[in-house]
N, C-alpha and C positions, 0 to 999 in steps of 0.2 A: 265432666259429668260425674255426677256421683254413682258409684258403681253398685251401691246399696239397692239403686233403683231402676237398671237396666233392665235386670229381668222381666219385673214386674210392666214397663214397658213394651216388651215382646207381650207378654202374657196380653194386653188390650188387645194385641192385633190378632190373639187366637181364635179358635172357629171350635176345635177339637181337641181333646187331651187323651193320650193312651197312656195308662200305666199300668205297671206289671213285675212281679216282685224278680228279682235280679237271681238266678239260680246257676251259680257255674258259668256264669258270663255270658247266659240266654236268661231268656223270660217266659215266663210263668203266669201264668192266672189274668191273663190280660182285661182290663176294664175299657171300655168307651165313653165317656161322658162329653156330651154334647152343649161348648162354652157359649153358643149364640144367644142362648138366657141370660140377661145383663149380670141378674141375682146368682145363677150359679159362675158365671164369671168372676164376679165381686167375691167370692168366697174363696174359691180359690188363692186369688190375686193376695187377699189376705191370708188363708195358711201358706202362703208363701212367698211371703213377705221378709224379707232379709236387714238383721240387725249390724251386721258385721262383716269382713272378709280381714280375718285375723291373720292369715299367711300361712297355716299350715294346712297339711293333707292329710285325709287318714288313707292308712293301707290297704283296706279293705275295696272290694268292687263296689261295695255297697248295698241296697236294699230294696228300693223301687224304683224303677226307670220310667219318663216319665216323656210320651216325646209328643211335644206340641206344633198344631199346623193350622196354617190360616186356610179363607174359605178356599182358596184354590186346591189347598191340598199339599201346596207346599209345607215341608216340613221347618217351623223353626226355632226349633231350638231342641235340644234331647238335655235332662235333668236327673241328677241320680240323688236321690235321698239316702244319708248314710246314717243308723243309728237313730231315725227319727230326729234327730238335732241339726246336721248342716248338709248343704245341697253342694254336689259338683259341676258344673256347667263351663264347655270349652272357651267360655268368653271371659270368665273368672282365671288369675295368675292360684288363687288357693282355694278352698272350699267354703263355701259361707255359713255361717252360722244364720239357726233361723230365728225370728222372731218370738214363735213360738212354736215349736216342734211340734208339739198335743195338736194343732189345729189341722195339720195336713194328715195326722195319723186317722184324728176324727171324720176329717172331710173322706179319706180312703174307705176306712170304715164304714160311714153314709152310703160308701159307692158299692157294696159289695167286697170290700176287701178287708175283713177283720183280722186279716194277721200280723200285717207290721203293729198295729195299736196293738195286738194280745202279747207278742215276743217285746214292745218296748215296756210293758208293764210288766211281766216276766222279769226283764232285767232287771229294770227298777229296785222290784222286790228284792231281786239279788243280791242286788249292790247294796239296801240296806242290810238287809242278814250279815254282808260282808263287814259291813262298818262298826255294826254290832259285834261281829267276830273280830275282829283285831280291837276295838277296842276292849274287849274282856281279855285278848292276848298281852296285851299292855296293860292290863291293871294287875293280871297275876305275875307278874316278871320280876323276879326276885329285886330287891332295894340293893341300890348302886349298882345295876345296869341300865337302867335307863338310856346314861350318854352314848351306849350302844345301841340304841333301839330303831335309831336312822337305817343303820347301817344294815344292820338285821331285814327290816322292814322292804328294805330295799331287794333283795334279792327277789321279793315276788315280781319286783317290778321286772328285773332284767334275765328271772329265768336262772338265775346259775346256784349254783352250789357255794355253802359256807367258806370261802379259805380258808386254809389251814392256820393262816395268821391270827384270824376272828376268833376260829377256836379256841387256839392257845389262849388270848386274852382274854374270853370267857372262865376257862376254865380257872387262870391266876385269880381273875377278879372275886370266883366263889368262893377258893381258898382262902381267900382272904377274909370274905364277908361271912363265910360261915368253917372257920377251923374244925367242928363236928361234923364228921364226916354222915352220919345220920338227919342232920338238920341242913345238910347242904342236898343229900338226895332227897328230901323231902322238899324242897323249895322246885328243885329239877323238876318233879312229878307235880306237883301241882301247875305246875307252869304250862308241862305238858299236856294237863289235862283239860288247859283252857282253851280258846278261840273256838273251830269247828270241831274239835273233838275228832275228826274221822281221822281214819285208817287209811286212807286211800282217798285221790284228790283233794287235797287241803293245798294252802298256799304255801307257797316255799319256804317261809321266816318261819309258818309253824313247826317244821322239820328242827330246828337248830336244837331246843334242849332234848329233844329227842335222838340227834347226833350226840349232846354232852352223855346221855343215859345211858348209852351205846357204850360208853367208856370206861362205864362203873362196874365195881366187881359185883358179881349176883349177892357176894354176900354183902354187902351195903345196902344194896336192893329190900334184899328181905329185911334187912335188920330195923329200914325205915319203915317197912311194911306193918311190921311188927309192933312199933313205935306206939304206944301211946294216943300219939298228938295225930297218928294217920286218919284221914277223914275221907269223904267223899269223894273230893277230890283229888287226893291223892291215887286212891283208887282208879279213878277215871285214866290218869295219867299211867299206872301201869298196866293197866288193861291195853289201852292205846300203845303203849311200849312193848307190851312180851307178843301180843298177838299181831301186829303189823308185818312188814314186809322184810324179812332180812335185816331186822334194828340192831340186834345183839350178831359178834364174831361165832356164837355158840350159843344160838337160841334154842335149840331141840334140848340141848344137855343142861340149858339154865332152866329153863321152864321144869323141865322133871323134877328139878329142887323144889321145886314149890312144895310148902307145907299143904297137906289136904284141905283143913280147914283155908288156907290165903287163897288157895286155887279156888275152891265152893262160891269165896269171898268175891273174888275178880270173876268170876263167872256170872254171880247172878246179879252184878254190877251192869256186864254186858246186857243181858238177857234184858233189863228195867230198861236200857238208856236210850231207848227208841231207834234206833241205827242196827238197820238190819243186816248191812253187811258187817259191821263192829260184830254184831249175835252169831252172826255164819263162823266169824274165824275165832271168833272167843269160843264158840261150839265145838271147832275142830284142834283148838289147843290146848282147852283151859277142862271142857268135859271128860268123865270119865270114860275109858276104853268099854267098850261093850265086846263080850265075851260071848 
């Protein structure tokens, strides 16, 4: 039997469907819909409708629980929507992927339950901003690291921290690429000042050259600052760098160095960049002392 179409099988012989968004392993906002209408049957039966059962599981409890019962009242079968995209049900070895996710969001939707459609378009968005962000992280990335950029990248995946290995090679690889020690922090800084730009909750691979910046003497810092050739962007980048979390061994004593006019400069940097928590701490670091 093909397992694509078991469900959909049970689903003929339903009467009744309750579903209910998945809250801490109880339910929520419970719906009734009533399957003995051939027509609301057949919609159903199609938003969830199964393309696949690929083998894996996601970790989560999931999203909408979903438990179907014929006319007697027997119940059969209970379904959990994860992510809008695939269904878990005990008759399945993995989770299936659906057909078309949008249509069981819309059909919920229809029924009174606009939240899983409003949180999976929510993400959606996310995810593109996200892809947008790394990839403007990847186009500022200093020339010849690239072949590191896996590896880098990688650490949003798995949660951890740079090793100390990755650093090291980062750091030779800049010496190398740029022996001016001026033109090597300025590449740093822009680098940094690219993908999300924030101070707080950004992805982990964004963190790295703002661990390499963390290493640099203040006075290289300023001296790039100072630079000529400093733009925007580079701005951006140590704005992000002096006012964040603990970046520098001696951030209270570096930042004091700040020339008046570079402090004004990286302030009203913050103040334009629309990030209101960036404006809070660029406020509290970068403003003058009020007497």
């Amino acid at each position: 039997m093909d397992e694509t179409t078991v469900l959909d099988n049970v689903l003929q012989q339903a009467h009744v469907v309750h579903a209910g968004s998945v809250n801490g392993g109880g339910v929520v906002g419970e719906i009734r819909v009533d399957l003995s209408d051939l027509v609301e049957s057949a919609r159903l039966r199609t938003a969830m409708a199964v393309e696949s059962l690929p083998g894996f599981n996601c970790m989560c409890l999931g999203d909408v629980r979903f438990e179907v019962f014929d006319r007697t009242g027997e119940r059969l079968a209970v379904v959990v929507l994860h992510h809008g995209a695939t269904l878990r049900w005990e008759a399945w070895e993995s989770d299936a992927v659906l057909a078309d996710g949008r249509l069981l969001l819309a059909w919920l939707d229809g029924h009174g339950m606009p939240g899983p459609l409003l949180q999976f378009e929510a993400d959606r968005l996310r995810e593109q901003e996200w892809t947008v962000e790394e990839r403007n992280w990847q186009a500022a990335m200093p020339a010849g690291l690239e072949g590191l950029a896996d590896r880098i990248l990688g650490l949003s995946r798995t949660g951890g921290s740079p090793a100390p290995e990755l650093l090291a090679e980062l750091t030779d690889r800049l010496h190398l690429i740029f022996p001016d020690p001026v033109e090597r922090v300025l590449a740093l800084l822009g680098w940094y000042g690219s993908g999300s730009g924030r101070c707080s909750g950004f992805p982990v691979h964004e963190g790295v050259p703002g661990e390499l910046l963390g290493r640099v003497p203040i006075a290289d810092l300023l001296a790039a600052l100072a630079d000529p050739r400093a733009e925007e962007r580079h701005d951006a980048g140590a704005v992000r760098h002096l006012v964040g979390w603990k970046t520098r061994p001696r951030q209270k004593r570096d930042v004091a160095r700040l020339p008046e006019p570079l402090r004004a400069r990286l302030l009203a940097h913050a103040r334009r960049c629309g990030d209101s928590d960036k404006q809070a701490r660029a406020d509290r670091w970068l403003a003058p002392s009020r007497v």
